[in-house]
py3Dmol code that shows the C-alpha trace and the ligand (Angstrom):
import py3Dmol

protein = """\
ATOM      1  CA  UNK A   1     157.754  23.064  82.755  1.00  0.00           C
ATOM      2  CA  UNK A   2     158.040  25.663  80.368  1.00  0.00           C
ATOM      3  CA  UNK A   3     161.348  28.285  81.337  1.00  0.00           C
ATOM      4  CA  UNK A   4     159.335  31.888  80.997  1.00  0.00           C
ATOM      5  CA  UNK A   5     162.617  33.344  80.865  1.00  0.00           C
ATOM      6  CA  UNK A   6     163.824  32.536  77.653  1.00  0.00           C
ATOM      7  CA  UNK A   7     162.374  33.372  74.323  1.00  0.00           C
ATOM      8  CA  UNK A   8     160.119  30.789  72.643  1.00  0.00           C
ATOM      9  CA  UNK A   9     160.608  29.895  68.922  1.00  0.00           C
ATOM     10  CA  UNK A  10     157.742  29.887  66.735  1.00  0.00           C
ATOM     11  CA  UNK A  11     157.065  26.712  65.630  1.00  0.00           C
ATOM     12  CA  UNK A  12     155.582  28.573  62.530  1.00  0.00           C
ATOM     13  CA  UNK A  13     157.374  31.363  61.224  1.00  0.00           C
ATOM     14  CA  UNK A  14     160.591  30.669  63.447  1.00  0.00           C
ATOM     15  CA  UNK A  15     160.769  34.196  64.826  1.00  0.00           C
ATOM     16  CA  UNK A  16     161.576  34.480  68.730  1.00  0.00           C
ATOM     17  CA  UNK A  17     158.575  36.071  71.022  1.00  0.00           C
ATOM     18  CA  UNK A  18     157.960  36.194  75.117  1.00  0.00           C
ATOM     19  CA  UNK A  19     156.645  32.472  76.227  1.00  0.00           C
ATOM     20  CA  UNK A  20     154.406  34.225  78.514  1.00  0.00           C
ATOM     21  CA  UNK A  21     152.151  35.385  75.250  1.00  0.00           C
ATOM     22  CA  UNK A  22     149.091  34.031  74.445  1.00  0.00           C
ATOM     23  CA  UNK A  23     149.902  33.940  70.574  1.00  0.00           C
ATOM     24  CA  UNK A  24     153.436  34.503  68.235  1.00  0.00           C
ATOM     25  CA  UNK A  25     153.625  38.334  67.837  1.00  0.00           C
ATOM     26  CA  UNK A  26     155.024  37.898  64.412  1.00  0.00           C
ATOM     27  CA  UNK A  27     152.261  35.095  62.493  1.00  0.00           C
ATOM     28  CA  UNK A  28     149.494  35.249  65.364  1.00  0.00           C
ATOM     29  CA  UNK A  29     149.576  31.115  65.599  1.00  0.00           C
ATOM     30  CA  UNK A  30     148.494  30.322  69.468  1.00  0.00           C
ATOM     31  CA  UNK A  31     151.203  29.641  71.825  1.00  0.00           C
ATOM     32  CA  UNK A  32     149.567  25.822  73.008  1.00  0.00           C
ATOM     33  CA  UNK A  33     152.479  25.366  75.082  1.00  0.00           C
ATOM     34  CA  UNK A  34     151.828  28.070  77.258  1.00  0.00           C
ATOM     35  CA  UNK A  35     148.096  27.373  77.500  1.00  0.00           C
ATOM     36  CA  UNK A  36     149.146  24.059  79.497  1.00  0.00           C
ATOM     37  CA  UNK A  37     150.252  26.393  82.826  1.00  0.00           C
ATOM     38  CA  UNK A  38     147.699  27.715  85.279  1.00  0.00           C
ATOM     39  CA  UNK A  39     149.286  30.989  84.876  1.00  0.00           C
ATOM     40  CA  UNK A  40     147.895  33.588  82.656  1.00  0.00           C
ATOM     41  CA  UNK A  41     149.429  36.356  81.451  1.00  0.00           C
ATOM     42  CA  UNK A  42     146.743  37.415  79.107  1.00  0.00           C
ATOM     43  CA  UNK A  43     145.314  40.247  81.587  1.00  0.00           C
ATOM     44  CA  UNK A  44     148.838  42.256  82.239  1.00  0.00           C
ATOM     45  CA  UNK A  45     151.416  43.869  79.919  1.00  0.00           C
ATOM     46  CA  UNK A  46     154.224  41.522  79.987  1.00  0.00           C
ATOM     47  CA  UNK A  47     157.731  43.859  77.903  1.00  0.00           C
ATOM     48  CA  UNK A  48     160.108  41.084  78.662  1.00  0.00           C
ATOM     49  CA  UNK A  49     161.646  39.915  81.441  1.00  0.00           C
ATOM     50  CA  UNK A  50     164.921  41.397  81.104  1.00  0.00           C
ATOM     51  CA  UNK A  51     162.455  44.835  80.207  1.00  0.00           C
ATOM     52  CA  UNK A  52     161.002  43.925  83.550  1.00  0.00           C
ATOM     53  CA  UNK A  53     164.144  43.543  85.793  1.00  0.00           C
ATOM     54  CA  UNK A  54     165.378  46.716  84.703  1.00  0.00           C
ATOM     55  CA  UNK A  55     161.596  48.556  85.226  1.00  0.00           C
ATOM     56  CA  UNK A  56     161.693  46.610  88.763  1.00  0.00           C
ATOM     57  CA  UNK A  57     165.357  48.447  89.917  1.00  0.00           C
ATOM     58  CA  UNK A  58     164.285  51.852  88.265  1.00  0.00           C
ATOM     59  CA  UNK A  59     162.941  53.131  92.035  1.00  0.00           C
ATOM     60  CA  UNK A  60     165.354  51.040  94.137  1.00  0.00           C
ATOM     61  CA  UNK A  61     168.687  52.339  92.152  1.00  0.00           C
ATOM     62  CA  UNK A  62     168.214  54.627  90.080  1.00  0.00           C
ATOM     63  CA  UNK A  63     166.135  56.848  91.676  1.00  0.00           C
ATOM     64  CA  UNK A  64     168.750  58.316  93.954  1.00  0.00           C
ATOM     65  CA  UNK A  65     170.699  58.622  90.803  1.00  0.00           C
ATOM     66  CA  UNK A  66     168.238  60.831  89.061  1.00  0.00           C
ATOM     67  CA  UNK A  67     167.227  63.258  92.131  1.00  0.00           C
ATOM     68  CA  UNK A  68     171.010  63.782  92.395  1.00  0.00           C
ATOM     69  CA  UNK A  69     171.104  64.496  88.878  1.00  0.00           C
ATOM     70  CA  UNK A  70     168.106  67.278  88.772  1.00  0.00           C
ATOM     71  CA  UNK A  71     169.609  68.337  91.850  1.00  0.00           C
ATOM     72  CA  UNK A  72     172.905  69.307  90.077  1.00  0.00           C
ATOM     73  CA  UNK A  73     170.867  70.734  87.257  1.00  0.00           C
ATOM     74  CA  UNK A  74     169.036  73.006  89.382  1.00  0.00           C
ATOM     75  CA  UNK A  75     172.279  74.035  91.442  1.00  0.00           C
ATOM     76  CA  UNK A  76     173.864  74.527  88.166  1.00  0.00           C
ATOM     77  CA  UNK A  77     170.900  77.169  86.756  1.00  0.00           C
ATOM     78  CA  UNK A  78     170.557  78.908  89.955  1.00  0.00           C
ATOM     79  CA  UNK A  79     174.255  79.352  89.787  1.00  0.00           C
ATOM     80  CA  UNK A  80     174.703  80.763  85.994  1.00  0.00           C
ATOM     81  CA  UNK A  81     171.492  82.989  86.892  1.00  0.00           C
ATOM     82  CA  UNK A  82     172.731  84.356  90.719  1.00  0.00           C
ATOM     83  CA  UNK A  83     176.702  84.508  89.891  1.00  0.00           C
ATOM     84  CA  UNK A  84     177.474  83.286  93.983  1.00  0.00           C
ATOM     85  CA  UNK A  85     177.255  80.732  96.353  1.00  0.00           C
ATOM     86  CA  UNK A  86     176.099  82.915  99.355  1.00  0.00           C
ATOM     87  CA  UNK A  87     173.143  84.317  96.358  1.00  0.00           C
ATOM     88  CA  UNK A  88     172.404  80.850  95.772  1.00  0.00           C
ATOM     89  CA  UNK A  89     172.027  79.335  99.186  1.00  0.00           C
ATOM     90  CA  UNK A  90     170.053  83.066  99.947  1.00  0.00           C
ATOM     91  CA  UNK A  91     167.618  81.592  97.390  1.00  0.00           C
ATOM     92  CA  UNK A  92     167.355  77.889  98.253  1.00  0.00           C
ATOM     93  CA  UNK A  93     166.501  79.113 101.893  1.00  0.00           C
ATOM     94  CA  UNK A  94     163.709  81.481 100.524  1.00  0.00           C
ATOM     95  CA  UNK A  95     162.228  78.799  98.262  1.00  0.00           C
ATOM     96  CA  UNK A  96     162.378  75.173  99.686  1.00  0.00           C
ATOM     97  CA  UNK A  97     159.095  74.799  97.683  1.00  0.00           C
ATOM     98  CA  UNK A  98     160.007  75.451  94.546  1.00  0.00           C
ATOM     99  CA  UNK A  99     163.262  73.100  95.179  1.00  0.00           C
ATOM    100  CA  UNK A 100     160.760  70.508  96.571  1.00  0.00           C
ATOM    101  CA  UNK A 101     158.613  70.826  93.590  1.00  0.00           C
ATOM    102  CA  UNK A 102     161.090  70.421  90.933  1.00  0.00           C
ATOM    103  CA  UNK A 103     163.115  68.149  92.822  1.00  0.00           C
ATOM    104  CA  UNK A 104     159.997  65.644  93.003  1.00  0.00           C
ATOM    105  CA  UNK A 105     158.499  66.394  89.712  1.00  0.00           C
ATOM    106  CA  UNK A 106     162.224  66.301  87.927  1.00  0.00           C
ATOM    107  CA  UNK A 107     163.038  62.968  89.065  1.00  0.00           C
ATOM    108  CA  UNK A 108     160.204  61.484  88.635  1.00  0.00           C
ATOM    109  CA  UNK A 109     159.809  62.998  84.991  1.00  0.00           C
ATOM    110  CA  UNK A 110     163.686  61.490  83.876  1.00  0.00           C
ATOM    111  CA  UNK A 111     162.670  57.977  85.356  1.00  0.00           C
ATOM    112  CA  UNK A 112     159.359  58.079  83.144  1.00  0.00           C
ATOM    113  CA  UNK A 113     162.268  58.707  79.799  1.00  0.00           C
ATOM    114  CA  UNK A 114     164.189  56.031  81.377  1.00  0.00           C
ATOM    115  CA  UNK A 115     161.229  53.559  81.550  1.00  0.00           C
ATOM    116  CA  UNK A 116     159.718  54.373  77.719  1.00  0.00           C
ATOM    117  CA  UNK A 117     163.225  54.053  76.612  1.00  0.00           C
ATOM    118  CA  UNK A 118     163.736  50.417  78.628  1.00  0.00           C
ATOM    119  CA  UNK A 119     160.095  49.440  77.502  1.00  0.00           C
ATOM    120  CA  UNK A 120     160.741  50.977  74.026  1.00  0.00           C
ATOM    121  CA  UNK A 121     158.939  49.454  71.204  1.00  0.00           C
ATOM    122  CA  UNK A 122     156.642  47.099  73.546  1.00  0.00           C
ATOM    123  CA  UNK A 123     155.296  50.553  75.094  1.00  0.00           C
ATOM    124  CA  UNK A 124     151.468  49.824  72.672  1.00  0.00           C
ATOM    125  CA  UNK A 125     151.152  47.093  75.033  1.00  0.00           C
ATOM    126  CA  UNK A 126     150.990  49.023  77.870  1.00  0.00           C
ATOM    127  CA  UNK A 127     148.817  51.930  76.092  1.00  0.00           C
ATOM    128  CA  UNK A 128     146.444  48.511  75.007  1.00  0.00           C
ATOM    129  CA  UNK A 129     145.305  47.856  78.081  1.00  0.00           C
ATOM    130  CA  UNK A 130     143.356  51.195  77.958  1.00  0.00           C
ATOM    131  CA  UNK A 131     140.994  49.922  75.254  1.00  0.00           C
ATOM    132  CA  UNK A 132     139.343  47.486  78.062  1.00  0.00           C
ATOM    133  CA  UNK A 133     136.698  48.559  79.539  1.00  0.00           C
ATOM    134  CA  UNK A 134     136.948  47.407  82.782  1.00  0.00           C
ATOM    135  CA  UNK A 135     139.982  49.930  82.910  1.00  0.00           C
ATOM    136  CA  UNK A 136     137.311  52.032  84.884  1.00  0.00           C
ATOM    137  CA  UNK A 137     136.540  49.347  87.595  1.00  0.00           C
ATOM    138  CA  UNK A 138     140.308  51.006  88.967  1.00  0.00           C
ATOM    139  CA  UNK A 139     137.733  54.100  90.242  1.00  0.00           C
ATOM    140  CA  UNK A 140     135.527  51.855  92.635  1.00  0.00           C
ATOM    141  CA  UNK A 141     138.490  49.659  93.669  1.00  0.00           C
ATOM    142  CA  UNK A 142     140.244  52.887  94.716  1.00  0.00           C
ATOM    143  CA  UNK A 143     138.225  54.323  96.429  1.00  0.00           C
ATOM    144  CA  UNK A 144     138.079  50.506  98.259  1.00  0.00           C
ATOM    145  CA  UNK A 145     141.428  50.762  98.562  1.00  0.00           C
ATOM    146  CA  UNK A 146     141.836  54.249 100.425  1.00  0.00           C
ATOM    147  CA  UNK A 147     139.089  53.309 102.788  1.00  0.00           C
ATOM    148  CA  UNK A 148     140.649  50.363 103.798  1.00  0.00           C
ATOM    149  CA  UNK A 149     144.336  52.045 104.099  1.00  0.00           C
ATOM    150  CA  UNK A 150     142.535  55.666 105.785  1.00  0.00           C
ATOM    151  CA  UNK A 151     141.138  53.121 108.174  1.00  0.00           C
ATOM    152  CA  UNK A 152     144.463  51.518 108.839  1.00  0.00           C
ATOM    153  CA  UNK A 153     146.325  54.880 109.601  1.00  0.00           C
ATOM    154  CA  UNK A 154     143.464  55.984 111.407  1.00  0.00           C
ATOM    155  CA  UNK A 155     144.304  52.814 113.621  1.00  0.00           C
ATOM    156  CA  UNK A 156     147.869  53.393 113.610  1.00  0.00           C
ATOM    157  CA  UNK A 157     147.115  56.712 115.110  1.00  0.00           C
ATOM    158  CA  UNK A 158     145.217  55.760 117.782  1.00  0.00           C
ATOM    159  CA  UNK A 159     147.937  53.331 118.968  1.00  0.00           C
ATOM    160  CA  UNK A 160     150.314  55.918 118.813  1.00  0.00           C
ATOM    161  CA  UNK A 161     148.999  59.648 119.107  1.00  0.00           C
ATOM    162  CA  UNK A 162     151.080  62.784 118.145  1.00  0.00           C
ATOM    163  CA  UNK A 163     153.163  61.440 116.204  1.00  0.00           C
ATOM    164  CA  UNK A 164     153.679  63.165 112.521  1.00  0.00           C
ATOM    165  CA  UNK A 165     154.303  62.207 109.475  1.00  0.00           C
ATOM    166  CA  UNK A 166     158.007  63.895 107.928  1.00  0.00           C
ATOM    167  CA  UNK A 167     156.593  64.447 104.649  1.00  0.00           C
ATOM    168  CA  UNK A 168     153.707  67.030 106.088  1.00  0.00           C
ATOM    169  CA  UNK A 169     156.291  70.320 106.099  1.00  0.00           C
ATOM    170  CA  UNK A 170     157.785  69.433 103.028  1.00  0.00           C
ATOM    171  CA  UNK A 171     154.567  68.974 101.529  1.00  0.00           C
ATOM    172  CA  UNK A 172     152.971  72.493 102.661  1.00  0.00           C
ATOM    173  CA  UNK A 173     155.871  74.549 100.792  1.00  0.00           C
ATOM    174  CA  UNK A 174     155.156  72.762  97.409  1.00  0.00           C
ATOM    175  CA  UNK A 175     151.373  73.829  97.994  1.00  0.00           C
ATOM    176  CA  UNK A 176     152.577  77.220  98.316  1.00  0.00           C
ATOM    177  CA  UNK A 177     154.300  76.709  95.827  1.00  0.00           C
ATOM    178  CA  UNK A 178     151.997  75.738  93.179  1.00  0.00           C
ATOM    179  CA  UNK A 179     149.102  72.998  94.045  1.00  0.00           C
ATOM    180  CA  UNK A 180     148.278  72.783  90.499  1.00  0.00           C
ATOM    181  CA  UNK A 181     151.978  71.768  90.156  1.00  0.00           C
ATOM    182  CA  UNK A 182     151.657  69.464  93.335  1.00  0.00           C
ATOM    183  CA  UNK A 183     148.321  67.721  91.648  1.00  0.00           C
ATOM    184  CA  UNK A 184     149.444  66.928  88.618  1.00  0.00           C
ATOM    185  CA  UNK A 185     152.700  65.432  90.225  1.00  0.00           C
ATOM    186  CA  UNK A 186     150.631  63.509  92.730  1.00  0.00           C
ATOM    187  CA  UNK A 187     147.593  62.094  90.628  1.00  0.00           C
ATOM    188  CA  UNK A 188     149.266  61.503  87.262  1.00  0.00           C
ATOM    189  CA  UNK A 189     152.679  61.131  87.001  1.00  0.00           C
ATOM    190  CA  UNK A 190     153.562  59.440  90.110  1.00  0.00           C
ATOM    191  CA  UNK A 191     150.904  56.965  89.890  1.00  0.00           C
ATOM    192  CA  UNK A 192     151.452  56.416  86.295  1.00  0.00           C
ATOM    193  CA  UNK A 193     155.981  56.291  86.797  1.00  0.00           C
ATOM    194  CA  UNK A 194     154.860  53.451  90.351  1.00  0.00           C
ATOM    195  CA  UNK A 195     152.698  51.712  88.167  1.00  0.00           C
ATOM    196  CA  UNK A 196     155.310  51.044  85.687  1.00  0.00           C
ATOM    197  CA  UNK A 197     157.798  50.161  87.947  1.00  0.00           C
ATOM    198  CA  UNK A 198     155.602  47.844  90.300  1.00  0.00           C
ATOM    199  CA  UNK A 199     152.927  46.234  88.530  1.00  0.00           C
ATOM    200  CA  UNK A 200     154.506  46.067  84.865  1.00  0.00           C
ATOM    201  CA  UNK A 201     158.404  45.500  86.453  1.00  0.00           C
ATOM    202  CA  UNK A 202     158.714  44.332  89.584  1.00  0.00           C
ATOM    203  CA  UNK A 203     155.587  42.210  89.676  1.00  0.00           C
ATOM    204  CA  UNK A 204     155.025  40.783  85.933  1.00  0.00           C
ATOM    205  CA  UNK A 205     158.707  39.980  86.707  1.00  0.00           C
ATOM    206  CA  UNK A 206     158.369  37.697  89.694  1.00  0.00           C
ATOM    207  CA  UNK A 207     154.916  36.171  88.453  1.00  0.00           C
ATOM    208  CA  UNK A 208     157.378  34.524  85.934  1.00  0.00           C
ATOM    209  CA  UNK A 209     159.188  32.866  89.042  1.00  0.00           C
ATOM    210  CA  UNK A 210     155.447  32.330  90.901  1.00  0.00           C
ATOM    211  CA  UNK A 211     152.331  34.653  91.592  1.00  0.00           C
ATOM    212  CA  UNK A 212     152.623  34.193  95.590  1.00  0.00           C
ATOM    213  CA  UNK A 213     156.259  35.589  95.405  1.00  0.00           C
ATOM    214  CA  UNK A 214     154.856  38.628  92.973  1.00  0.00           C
ATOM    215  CA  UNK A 215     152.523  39.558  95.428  1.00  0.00           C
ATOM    216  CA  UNK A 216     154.578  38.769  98.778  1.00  0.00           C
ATOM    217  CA  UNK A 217     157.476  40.531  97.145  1.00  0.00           C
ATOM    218  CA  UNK A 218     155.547  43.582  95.632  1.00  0.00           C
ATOM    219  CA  UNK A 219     154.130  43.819  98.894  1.00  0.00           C
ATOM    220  CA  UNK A 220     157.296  44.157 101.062  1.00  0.00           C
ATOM    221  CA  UNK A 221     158.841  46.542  98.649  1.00  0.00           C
ATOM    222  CA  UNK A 222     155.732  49.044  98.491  1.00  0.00           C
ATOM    223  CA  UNK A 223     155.636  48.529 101.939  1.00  0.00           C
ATOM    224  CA  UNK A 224     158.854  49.685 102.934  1.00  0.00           C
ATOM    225  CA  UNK A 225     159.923  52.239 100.277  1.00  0.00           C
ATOM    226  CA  UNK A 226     157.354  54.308 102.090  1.00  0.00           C
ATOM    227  CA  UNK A 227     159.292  53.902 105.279  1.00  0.00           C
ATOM    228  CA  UNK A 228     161.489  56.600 106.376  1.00  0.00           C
ATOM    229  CA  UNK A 229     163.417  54.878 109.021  1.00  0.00           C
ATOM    230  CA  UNK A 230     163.446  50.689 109.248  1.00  0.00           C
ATOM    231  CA  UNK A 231     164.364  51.007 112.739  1.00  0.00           C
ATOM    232  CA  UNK A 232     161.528  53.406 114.120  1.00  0.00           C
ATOM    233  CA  UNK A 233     158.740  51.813 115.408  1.00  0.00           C
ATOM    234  CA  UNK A 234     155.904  53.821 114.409  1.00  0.00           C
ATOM    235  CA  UNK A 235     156.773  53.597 111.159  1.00  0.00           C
ATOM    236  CA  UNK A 236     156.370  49.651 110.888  1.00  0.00           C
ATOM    237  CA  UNK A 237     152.616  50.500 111.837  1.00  0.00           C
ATOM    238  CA  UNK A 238     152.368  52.044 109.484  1.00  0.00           C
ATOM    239  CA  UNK A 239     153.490  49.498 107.424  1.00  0.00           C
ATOM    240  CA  UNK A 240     150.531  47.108 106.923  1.00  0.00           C
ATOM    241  CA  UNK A 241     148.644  49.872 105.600  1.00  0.00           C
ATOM    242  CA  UNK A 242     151.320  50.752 102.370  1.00  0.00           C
ATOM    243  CA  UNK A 243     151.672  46.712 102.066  1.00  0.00           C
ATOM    244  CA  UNK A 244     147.822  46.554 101.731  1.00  0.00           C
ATOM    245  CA  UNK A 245     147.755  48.912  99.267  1.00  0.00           C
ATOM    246  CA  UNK A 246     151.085  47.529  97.086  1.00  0.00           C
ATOM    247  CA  UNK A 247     149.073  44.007  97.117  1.00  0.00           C
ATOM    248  CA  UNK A 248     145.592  45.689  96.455  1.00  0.00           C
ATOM    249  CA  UNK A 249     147.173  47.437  93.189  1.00  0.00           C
ATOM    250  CA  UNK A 250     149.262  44.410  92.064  1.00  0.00           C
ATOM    251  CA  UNK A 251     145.742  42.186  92.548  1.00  0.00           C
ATOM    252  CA  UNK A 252     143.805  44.883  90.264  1.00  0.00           C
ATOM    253  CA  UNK A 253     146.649  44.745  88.008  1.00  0.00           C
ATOM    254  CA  UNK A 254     146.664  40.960  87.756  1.00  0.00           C
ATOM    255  CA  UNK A 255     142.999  40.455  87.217  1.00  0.00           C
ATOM    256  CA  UNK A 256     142.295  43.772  85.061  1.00  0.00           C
ATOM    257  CA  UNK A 257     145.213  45.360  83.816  1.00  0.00           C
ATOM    258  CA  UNK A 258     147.525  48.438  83.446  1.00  0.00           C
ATOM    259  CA  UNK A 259     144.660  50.676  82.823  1.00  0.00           C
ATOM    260  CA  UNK A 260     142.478  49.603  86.061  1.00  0.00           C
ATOM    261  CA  UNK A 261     145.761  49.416  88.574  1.00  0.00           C
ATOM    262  CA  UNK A 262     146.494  52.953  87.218  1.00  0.00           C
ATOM    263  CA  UNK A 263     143.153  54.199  87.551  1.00  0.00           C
ATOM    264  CA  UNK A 264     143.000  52.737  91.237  1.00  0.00           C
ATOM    265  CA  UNK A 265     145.899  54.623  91.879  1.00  0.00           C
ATOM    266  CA  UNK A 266     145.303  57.466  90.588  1.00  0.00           C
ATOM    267  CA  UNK A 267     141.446  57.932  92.001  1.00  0.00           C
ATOM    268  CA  UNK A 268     143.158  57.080  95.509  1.00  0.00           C
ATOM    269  CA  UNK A 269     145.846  59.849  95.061  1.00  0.00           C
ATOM    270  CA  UNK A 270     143.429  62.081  93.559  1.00  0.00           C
ATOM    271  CA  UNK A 271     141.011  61.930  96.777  1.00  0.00           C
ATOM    272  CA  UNK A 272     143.675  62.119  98.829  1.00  0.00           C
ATOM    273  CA  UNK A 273     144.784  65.812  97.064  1.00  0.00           C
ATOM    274  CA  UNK A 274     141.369  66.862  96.517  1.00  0.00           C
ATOM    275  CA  UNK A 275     141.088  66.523 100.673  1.00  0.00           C
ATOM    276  CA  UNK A 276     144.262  67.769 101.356  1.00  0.00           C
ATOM    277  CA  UNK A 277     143.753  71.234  98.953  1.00  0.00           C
ATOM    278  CA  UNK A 278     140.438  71.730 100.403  1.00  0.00           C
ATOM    279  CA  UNK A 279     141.674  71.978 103.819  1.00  0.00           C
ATOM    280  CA  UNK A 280     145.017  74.139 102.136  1.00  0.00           C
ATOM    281  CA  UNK A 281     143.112  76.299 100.752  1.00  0.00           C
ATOM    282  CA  UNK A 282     140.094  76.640 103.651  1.00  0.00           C
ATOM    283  CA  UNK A 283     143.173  76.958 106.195  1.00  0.00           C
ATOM    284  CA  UNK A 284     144.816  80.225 107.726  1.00  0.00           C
ATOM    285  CA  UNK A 285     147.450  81.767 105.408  1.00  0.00           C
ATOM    286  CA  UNK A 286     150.509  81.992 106.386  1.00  0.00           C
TER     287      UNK A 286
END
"""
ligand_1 = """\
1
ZN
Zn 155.024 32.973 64.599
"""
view = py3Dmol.view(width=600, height=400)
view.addModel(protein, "pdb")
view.setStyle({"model": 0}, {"cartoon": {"style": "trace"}})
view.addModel(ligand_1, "xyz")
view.setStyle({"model": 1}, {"stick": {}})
view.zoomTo()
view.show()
């Protein structure tokens, strides 16, 4: 069996390449080897395993890394503008949506620089998977997807009434904030940053080991990163619902690429804010 963590060397031009490639990078001869595995790699954007590790730990570790880091940043310009602490906190209190905002949007904008920087020179083989067309089967299959996951926490709900989720206050002060601001964090760059990090890291990754443990593990991990407590039961009904959608994303990823996961993603965030600012802005002002 053929190790898809180590390099192959051409048997051509001699030059090293990923053994999950259909061809040699370098001279373009076909990689026959490969072709012997069931496993194809020919629909995703494989960067390199060690590429891929590194994309897969972005959320898990260094997320909290960069939040504290914008964090500081802000601190640190609301200081130099206000002169003291008391001015400063004054200000925090008065605008939780503008730290909420910036906080989000921040982090989230230094782990995209982190990931282009990891990917690097492999990045046109993300931007590739644009040219197919079937990029735009991601708009059907997301809308799929949200019925399917509105249905679940519609369920969820049912089971157990009342209760509400965290993020809803936090949410309504970056609205107020700006909901152009909010959109553009919530349909684009999110999607596009969890993409990265789940479909072209964490799951490309694994598929090397086997595709069951990609989509178990990618699964799990989607699942529970949108947990806020692992010991609360309501949240592990909710659970099902985020796993669904982690192995719906990683199976549109698989069979159509970067381009179609990201569109899925994005046409099932963007529904989700389009509902959300509609009732926002058709609500009472506060
Ligand atoms: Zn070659």
């Amino acid at each position: 069996m053929v190790n898809l963590f180590k390099s192959k060397v051409c048997p051509q031009c001699g030059k090293k390449f990923d053994p999950v490639s259909a061809s040699c990078p370098h001279c373009g001869c076909e990689n026959v080897e490969r072709n012997n595995r069931e496993i194809s790699f020919d629909k995703i954007s494989p960067v390199g395993h060690i590429q891929e590790f590194f994309l897969a730990l972005l959320q898990l570790v260094f997320m909290k890394i960069a939040m504290l880091g914008v964090q500081s940043l802000i601190v640190y310009v609301l200081y130099s503008k206000l002169g003291d602490q008391a001015s400063v906190a004054a200000w925090v209190g008065e605008n939780g949506g503008a730290l909420n905002f910036w906080l989000s949007f921040g982090s989230d904008l230094v782990i995209l620089a982190v990931a282009i920087a990891i990917i690097n020179r492999k990045f046109p083989i993300i931007l590739k998977s644009f040219k197919n067309p079937k990029f735009a089967l991601g708009i059907p299959l997301g809308i799929a997807m949200l019925l399917i996951t509105t249905f679940w926490s519609a369920f969820a709900s049912q089971i157990m009434p009342g209760e509400t989720n965290a993020n809803a206050e936090g949410l309504m002060s970056i609205l107020d904030y700006s909901p152009i601001g909010y959109a553009l964090f919530a349909v684009i760059l999110a999607p596009f940053v969890e993409e990265i990090m789940y479909r072209v890291g964490l799951f490309t990754f694994l598929k090397r080991i086997h595709p069951a443990l990609a989509y178990v593990g990618v699964g799990i991990v989607f699942g529970m990163i949108h947990m806020h407590s692992l010991t609360d039961p309501v949240e592990w009904l909710y659970f099902p619902g985020y796993a669904f959608g982690g192995l719906a994303l990683s199976f549109i990823y698989d069979k159509f690429g970067f381009g179609a996961s990201f569109m899925a993603h994005l046409t099932n965030n963007g529904i989700s804010v389009l509902l959300t600012l509609m009732s926002y802005f058709a609500g009472p002002k506060a």
